[in-house]
N, C-alpha and C positions, 0 to 999 in steps of 0.2 A: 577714896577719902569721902567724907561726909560731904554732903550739899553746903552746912555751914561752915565748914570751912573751905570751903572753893573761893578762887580767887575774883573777886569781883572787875566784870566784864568780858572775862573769859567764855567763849562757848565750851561748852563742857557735854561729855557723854554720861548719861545715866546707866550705868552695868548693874544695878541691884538696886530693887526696893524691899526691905526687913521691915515689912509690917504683918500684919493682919489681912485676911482678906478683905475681909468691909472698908478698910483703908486702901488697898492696892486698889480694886473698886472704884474707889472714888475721885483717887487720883489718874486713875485710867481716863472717867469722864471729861476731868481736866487737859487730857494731854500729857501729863507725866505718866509715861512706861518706860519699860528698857529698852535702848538701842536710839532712844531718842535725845535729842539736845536741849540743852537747858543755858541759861547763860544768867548770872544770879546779878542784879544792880544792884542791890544794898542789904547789910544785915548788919541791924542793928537792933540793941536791946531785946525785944524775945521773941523777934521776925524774920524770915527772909525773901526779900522780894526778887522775882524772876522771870525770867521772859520763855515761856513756853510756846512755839509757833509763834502766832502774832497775837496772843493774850499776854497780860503779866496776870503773877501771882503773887498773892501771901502766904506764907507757909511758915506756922509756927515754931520755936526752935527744936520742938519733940520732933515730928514730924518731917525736917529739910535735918533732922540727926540720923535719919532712919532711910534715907536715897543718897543713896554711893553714886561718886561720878567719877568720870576717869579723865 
């Protein structure tokens, strides 16, 4: 399922990122790759915020459309 729709609070597995390289890229520097875990705290109106490792993020709705979790 998509990043936006994942359930909030949940640790969650990332199995695909469907971007672009310059995006997969970037979200590598961040910390989001596959095999890795994400756990989303809120999404609301056209953001999703996330706990990657021990940073959070914002990740806009395009982009948390395009990272599948399992």
């Amino acid at each position: 399922m998509p990043l936006v729709l994942a359930p909030i609070g949940q640790e969650m597995r990332i199995v695909r990122i469907a971007a672009d390289d310059k995006t997969k890229k970037h979200l590598a520097n961040l910390g989001v790759i596959s095999q890795s875990n994400i756990t989303v705290l809120s999404s609301s109106g056209g953001s999703t915020v996330c706990v990657v490792k021990d940073g959070r993020l914002a990740l806009d709705r395009d982009v948390a459309s395009r990272i599948f979790v399992a």
